[in-house]
N, C-alpha and C positions, 0 to 999 in steps of 0.2 A: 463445417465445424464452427465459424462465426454466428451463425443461425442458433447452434446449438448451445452457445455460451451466452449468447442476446438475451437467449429463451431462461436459460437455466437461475443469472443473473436476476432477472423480471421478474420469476416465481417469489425467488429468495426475498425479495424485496416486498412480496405484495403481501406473504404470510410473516412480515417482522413487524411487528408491531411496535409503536414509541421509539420508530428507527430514526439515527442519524446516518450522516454519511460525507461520502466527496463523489467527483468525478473531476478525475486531472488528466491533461492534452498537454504531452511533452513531448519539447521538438529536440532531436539530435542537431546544435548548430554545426558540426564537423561534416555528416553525411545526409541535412534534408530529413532524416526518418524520422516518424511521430508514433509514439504511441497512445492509448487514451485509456487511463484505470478506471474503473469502480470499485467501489468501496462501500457497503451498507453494513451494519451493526444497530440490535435494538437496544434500548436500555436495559442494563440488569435485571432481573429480578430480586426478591430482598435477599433472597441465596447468593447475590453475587454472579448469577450466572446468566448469558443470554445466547444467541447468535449472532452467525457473519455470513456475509457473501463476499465473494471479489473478484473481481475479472481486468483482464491484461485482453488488449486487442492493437496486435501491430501488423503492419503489411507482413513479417516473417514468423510470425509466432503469435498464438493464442493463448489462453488459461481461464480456468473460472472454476472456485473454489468457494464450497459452502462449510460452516463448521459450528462450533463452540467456542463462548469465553467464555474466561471468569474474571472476576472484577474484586476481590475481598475488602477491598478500600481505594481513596480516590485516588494513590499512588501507584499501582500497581493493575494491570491490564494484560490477560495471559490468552493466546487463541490458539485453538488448534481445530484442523481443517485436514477434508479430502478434494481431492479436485481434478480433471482435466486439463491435458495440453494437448494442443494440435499437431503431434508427430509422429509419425508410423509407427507402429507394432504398441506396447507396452505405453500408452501413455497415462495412465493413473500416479497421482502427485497425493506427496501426504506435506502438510507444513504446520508451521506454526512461528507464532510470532510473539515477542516478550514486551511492554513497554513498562520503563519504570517513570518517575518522576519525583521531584523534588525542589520545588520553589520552582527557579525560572530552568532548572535544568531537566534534560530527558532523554533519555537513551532508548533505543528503538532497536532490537533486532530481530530480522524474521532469517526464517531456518529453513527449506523443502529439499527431498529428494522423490526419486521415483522419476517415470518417464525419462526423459532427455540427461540427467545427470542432478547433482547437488546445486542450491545454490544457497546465497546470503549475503546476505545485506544487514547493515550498522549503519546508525544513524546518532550522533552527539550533538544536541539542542543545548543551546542559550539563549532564552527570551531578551537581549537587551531593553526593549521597551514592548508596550502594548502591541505598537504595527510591525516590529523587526527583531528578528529569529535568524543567530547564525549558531555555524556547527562544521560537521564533521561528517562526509559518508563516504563508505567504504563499500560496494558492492562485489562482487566475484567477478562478473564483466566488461562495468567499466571501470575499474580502479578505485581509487581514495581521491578526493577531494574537496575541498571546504565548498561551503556551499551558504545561501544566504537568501532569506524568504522574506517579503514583506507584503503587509495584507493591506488592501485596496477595498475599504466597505465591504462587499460580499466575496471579493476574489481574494486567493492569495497570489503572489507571483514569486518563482522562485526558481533561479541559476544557481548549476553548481560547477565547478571548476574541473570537471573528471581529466586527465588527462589526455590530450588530444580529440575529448570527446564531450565538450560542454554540455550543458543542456538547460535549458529555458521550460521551465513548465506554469500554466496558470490552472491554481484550483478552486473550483466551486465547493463549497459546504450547504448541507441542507440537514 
């Protein structure tokens, strides 16, 4: 199934054209586990609209999801996607994800069901300065807790307080 999300990922990325993206390696400090996202997105079109790819690869669970945005102005970023996860029977995933913004503030929240059950995730951004970003996330998972990013030239670094479940992640932008 990793094979297949490596591949599906790959594709997305080779026919997106004027693509951005990340790839983030997050480590659970409570139990050792890491997981590693991708993330590709092209730029709009003057319609506002483009594609995404995204994929989740951890030692217990996989995903990889390809979809549509739409983009109508620079505040506003709407996705909606189908996707793959790695577990028996039924695993077809539908999601989407909302981001708003305004000044230094931004609210982030993605939506899926299908396969294994629902989730979601909230995310509350405050740019304090150019290198450092706090906030607020709340996941299904791992709980609610603040959380605090600062960017390092091309990385960003970025702990969040989950309860009893921290997490340290570093992300690459391209």
């Amino acid at each position: 199934m990793r094979n297949l999300l490596v591949i599906a990922v790959l594709l997305i990325a080779a026919f997106t054209a004027s693509a951005f993206g990340t790839v983030e390696v997050e480590g659970n400090l409570a139990n050792g586990g890491k997981t590693v996202r991708f993330y590709q997105a092209s730029q709009p079109d003057k319609n506002g609209f483009g594609t995404f790819g995204f994929a989740v690869i951890s030692k217990f669970y996989s995903q990889a999801y390809a979809g549509a945005t739409y983009s109508p102005n620079q505040h506003i970023w709407l996705e909606l996607g189908y996707g793959l996860e790695s577990v028996p029977g039924n695993s077809g995933r539908i999601g989407g994800t909302a981001i708003l913004s305004s000044g230094q503030f931004s609210l982030v929240h993605c939506q899926e069901s299908g396969g294994s059950g629902n989730f979601n995730k909230t995310v509350v951004n405050y740019q304090i300065s150019p290198k450092v970003t706090i906030g607020v996330v709340d996941d299904r998972f791992m709980g609610t807790g603040p959380k605090v990013e600062y960017q390092l030239d091309s990385y960003k670094v970025r702990f969040v307080s989950f309860p009893d479940k921290p997490t340290l992640s570093v992300i690459k932008s391209f």
